[in-house]
KEGU-79625 format. One record per residue (C-alpha): residue in three letters; chain; x, y, z. Coordinates in steps of 0.2 Angstrom, whole numbers, always signed. Example, Ala and Ser with C-alpha at 12.3 -4.5 7.8 and 13.67 -1.06 7.14 Angstrom:
+--------+--------+-------+-------+-------+
: residu : chaine :    c1 :    c2 :    c3 :
+--------+--------+-------+-------+-------+
:    ALA :      A :   +62 :   -22 :   +39 :
:    SER :      A :   +68 :    -5 :   +36 :
+--------+--------+-------+-------+-------+
// end
This chain:
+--------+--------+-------+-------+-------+
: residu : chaine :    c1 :    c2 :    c3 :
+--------+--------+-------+-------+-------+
:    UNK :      A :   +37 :  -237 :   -78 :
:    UNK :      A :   +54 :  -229 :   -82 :
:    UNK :      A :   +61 :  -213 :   -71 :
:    UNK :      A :   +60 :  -202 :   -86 :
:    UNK :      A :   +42 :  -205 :   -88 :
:    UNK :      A :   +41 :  -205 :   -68 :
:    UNK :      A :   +47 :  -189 :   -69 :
:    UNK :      A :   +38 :  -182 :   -83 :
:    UNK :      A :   +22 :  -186 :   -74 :
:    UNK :      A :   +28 :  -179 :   -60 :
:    UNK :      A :   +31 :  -163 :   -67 :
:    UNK :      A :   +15 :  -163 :   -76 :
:    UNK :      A :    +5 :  -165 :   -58 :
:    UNK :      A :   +14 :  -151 :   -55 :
:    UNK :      A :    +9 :  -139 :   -66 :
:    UNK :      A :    -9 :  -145 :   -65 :
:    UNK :      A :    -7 :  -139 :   -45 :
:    UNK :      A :    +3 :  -125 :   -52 :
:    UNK :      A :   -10 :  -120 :   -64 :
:    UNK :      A :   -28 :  -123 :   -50 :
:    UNK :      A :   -19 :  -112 :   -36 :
:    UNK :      A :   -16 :  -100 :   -51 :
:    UNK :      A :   -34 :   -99 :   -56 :
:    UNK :      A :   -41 :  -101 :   -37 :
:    UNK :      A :   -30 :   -87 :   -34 :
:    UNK :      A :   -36 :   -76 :   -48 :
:    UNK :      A :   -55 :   -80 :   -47 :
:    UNK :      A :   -61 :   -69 :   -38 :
:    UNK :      A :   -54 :   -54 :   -44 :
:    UNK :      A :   -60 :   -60 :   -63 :
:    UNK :      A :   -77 :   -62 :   -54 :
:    UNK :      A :   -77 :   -45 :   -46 :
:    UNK :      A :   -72 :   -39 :   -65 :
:    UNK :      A :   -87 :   -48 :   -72 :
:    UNK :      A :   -97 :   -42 :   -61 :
:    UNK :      A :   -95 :   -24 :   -63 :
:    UNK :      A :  -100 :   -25 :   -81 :
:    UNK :      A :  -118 :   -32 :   -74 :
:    UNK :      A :  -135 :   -24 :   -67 :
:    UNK :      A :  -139 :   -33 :   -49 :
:    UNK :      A :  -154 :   -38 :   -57 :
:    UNK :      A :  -143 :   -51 :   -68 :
:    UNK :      A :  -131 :   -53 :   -52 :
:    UNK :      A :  -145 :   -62 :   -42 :
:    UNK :      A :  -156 :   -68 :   -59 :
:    UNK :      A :  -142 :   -83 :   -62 :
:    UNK :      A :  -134 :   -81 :   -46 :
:    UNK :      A :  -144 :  -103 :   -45 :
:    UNK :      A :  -143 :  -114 :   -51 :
:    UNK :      A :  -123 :  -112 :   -57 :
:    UNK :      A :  -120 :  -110 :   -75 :
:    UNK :      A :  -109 :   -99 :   -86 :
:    UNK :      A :  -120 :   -87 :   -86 :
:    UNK :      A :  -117 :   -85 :   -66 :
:    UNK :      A :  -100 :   -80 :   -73 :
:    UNK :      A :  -100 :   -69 :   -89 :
:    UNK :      A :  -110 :   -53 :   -90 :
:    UNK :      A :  -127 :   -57 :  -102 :
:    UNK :      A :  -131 :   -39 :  -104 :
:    UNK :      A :  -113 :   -29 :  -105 :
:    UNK :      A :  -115 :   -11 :   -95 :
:    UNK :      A :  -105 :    +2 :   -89 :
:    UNK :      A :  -119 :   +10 :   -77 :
:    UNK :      A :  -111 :    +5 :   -64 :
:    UNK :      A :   -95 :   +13 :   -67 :
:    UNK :      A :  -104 :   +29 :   -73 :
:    UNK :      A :  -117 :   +27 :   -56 :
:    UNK :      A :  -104 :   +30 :   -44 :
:    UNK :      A :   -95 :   +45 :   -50 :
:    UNK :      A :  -111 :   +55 :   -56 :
:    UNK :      A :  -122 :   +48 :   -41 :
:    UNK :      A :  -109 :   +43 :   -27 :
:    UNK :      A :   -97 :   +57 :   -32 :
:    UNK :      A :   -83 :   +43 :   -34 :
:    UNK :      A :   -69 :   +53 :   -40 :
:    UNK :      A :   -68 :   +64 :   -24 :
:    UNK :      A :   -63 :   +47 :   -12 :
:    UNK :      A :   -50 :   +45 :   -27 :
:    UNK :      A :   -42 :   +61 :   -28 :
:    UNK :      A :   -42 :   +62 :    -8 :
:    UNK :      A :   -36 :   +47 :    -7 :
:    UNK :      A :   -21 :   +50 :   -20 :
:    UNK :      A :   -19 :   +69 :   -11 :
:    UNK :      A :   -17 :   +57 :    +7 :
:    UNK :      A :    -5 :   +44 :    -1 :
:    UNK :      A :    +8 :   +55 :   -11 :
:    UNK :      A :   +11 :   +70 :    +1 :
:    UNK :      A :   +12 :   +56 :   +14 :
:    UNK :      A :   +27 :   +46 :    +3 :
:    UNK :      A :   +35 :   +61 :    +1 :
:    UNK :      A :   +36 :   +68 :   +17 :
:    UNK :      A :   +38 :   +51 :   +23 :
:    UNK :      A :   +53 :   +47 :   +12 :
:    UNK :      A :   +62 :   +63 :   +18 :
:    UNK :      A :   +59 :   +61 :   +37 :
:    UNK :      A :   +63 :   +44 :   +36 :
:    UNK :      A :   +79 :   +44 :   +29 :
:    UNK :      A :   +85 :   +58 :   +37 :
:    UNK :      A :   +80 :   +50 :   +51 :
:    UNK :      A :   +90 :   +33 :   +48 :
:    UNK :      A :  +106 :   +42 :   +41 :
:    UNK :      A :  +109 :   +50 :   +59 :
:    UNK :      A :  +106 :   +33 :   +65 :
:    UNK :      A :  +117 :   +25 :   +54 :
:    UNK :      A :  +129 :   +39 :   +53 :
:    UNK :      A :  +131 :   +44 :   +71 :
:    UNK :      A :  +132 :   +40 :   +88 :
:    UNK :      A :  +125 :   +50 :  +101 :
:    UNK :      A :  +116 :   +46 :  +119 :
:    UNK :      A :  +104 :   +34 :  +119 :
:    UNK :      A :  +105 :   +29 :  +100 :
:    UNK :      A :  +101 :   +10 :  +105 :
:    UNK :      A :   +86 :   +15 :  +115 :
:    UNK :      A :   +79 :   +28 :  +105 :
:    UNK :      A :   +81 :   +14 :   +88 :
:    UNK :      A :   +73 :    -1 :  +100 :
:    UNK :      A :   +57 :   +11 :  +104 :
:    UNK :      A :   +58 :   +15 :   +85 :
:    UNK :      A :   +57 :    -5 :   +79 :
:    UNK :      A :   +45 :    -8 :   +95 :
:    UNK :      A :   +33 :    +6 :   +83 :
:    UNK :      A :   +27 :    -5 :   +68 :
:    UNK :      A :   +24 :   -19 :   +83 :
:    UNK :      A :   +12 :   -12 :   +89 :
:    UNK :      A :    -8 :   -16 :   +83 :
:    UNK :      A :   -13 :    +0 :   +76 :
:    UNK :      A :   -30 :    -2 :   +86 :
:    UNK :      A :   -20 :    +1 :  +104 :
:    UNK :      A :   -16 :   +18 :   +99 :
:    UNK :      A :   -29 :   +24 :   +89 :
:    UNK :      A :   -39 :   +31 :  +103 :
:    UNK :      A :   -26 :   +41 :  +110 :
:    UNK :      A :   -22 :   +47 :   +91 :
:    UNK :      A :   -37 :   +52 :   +89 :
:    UNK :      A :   -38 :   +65 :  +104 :
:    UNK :      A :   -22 :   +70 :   +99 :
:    UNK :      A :   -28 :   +75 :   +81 :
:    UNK :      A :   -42 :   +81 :   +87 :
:    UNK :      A :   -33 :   +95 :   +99 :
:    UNK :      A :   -25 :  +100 :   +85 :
:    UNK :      A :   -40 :  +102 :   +74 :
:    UNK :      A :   -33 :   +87 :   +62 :
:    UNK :      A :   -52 :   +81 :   +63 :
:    UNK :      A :   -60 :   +79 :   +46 :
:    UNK :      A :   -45 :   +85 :   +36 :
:    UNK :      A :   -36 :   +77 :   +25 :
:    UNK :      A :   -16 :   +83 :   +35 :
:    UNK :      A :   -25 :   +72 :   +50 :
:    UNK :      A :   -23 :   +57 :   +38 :
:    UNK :      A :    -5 :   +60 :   +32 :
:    UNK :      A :    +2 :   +69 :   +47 :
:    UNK :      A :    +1 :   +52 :   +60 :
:    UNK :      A :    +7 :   +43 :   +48 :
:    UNK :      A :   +23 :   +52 :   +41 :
:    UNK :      A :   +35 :   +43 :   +52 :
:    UNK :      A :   +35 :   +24 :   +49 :
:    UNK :      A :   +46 :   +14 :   +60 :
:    UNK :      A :   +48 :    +0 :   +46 :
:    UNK :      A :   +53 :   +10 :   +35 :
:    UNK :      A :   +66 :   +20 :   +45 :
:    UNK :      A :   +73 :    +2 :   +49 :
:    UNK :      A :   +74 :    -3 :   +30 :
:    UNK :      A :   +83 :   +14 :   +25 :
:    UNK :      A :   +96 :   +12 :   +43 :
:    UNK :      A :   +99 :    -5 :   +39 :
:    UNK :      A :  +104 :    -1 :   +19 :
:    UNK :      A :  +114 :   +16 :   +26 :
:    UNK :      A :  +125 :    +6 :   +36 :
:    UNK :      A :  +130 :    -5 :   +22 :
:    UNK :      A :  +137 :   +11 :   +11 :
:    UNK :      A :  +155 :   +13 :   +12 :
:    UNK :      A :  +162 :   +27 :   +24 :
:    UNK :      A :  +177 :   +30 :   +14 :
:    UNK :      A :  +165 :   +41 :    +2 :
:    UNK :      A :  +158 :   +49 :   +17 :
:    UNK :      A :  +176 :   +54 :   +23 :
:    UNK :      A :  +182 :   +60 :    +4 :
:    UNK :      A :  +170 :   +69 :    +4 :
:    UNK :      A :  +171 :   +77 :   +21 :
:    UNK :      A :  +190 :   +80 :   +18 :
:    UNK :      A :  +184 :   +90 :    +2 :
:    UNK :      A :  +173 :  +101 :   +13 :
:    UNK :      A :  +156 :   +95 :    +8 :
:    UNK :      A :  +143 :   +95 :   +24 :
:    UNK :      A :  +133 :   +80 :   +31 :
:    UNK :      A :  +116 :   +87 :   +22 :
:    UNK :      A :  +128 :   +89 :    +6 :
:    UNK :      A :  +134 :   +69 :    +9 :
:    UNK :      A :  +116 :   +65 :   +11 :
:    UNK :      A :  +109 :   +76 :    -3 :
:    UNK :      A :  +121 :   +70 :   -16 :
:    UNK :      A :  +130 :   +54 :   -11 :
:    UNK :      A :  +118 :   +45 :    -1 :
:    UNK :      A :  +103 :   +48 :   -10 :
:    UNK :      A :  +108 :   +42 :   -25 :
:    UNK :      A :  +114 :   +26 :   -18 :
:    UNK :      A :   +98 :   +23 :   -12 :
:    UNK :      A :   +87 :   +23 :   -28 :
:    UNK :      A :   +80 :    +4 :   -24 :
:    UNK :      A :   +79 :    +6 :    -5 :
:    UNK :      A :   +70 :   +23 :    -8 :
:    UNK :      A :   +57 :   +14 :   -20 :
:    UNK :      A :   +54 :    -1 :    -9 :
:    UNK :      A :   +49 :   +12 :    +5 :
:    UNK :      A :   +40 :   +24 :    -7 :
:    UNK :      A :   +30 :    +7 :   -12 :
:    UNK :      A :   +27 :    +1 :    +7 :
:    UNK :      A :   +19 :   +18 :   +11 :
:    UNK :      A :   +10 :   +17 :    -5 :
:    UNK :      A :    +1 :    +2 :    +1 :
:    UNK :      A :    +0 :    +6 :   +19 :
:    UNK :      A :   -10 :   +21 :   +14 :
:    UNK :      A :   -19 :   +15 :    +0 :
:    UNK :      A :   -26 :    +2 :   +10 :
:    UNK :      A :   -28 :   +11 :   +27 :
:    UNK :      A :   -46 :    +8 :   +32 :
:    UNK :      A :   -47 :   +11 :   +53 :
:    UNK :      A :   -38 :   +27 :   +55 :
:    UNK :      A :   -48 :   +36 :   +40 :
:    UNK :      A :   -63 :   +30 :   +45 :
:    UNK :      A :   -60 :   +39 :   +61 :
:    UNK :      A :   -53 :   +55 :   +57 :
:    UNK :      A :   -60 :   +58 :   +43 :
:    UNK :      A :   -81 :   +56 :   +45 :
:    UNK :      A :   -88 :   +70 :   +33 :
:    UNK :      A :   -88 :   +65 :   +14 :
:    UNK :      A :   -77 :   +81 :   +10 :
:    UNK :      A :   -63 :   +71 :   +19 :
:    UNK :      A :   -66 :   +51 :   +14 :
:    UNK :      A :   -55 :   +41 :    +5 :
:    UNK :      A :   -59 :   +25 :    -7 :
:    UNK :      A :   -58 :   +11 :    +7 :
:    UNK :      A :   -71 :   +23 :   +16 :
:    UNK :      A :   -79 :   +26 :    +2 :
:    UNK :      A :   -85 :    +9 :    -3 :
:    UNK :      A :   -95 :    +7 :   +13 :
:    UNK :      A :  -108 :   +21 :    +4 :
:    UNK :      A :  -113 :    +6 :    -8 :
:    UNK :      A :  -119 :    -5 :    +9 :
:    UNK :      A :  -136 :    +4 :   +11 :
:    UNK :      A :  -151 :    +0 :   +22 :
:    UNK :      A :  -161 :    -7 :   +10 :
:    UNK :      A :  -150 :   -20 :    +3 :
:    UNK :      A :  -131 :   -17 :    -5 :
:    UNK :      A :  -127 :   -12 :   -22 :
:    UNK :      A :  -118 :   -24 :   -27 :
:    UNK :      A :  -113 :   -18 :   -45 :
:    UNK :      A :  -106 :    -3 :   -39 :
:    UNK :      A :   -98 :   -10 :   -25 :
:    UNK :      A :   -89 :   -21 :   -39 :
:    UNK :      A :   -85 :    -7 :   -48 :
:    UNK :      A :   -77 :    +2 :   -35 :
:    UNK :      A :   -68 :   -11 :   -28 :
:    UNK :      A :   -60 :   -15 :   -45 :
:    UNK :      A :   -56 :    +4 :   -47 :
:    UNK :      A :   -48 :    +4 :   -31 :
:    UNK :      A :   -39 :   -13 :   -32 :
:    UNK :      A :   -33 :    -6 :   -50 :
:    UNK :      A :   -23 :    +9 :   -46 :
:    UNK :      A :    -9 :    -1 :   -35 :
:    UNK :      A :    -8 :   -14 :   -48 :
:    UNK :      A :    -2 :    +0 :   -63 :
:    UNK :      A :    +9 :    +9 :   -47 :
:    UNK :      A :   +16 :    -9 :   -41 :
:    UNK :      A :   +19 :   -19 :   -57 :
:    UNK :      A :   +32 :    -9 :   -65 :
:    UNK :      A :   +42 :    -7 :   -50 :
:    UNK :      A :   +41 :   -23 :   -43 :
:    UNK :      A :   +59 :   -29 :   -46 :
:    UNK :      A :   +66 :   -14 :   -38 :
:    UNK :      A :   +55 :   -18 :   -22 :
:    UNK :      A :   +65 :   -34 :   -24 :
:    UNK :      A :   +81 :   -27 :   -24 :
:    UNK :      A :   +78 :   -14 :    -8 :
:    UNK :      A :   +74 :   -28 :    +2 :
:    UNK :      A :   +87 :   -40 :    -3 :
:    UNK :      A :  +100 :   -26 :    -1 :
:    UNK :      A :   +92 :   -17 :   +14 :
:    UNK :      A :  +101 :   -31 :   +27 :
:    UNK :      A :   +87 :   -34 :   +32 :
:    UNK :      A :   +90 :   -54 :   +27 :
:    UNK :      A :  +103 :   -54 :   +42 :
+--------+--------+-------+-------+-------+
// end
């Protein structure tokens, strides 16, 4: 066998992996799409022996969708859920990098320290704290509100560390022009720094986005009425006593797994770019 036909084979087997990672990967969210579409009757009726019909809907229908917002009240977990994550990018976006430019920008006692306990933050399992958390939220009557979701989680010590890392590889000779033309530090920040900081700014956006999004411990225990749940809390309603309802628990789930995907997609090369050029690759 000659090398170019060794190597065309080669290459072949490797988009034949290329291509069975691709569809093991994608599977099961392609099933979960089916399956919404389908009555649990027909879930479990072709469940065995495995045939194509254990994989395409047989009798199309949307009850399942319509089920969980006229039954399950659905739409409330999604507009709570969109109320927790967006007020919690944006006051964590401001805090943040407020936060990391007086890190980046200045020196004053115990900087080192006070940045070491910040990075030790996102080290720690969520679960250690969330007990002492809660009695703290719950002293200040954060129980079963939707500010007890967004609140704890304004300050992020990851994403402080992304925006300090990105501020201190901006020029100072701006800062200092600037200055020398009388503009303020909250000026510098407002209208140089800011701006610099379009891709680092998204990348952080995204991360809380995702974090909040998913968040599944601390809602569930802050927020135990159904006034104050959120999807990933939401979806346990469809796991009742009797038995799971599995079409709307498809439904849901692809709802929910939905949303990210429109918000991430579109902005995924500048997530790209705000790592790549946050430093945090050194």
């Amino acid at each position: 066998m000659s090398g170019k036909k060794k190597r065309a084979l080669v290459r072949t087997g490797l988009y034949v992996i290329c291509i069975a990672i691709c569809v093991f990967m994608v599977f099961p969210l392609l099933w979960g799409i089916a399956s919404s579409f389908r009555t649990d009757k027909e879930l479990f009726q072709y469940a065995m022996p495995l045939s194509w019909k254990t994989f395409l809907p047989q009798n199309f229908t949307t009850a399942a969708y319509s089920r969980i917002f006229t039954e399950f009240h659905f739409g409330k977990s999604i507009v709570n859920t969109l109320i927790v994550t967006f007020s919690t990018i944006g006051l964590g976006l401001i805090v943040n990098s407020m936060a990391a430019f007086a890190f980046a920008c200045f020196d004053f006692p115990l900087k080192r320290i006070i940045f070491a306990i910040v990075l030790m933050t996102f080290m720690i399992p969520f679960e250690a704290i969330a007990l002492p958390l809660y009695k703290i939220a719950s002293g200040l009557g954060f129980v079963d509100t939707l500010r007890g979701m967004v609140i704890p989680c304004v300050a992020n010590g990851l994403v402080l560390f992304l925006f300090t890392q990105f501020f201190k590889e901006l020029p100072t000779d701006l800062f200092e022009a600037a200055r020398i033309d009388g503009a303020n530090w909250l000026t510098i920040f407002r209208k140089i720094v800011l701006p610099l900081s379009v891709p680092v700014t998204i990348t952080a956006a995204l991360m809380i986005f995702i974090s909040q999004w998913n968040a599944y411990l601390w809602p569930l225990i802050i927020g135990m009425s159904k006034d104050a749940q959120v999807i990933q809390t939401a979806l346990g309603m469809f796991q009742q006593e009797r038995g799971t309802l599995w079409s709307c628990l498809y439904a849901a789930s692809m709802i929910s797994a939905a949303i990210p995907l429109v918000v991430f997609l579109p902005l995924q090369k500048y997530y790209v770019q705000g790592i790549t050029s946050s430093g945090v690759k050194g």
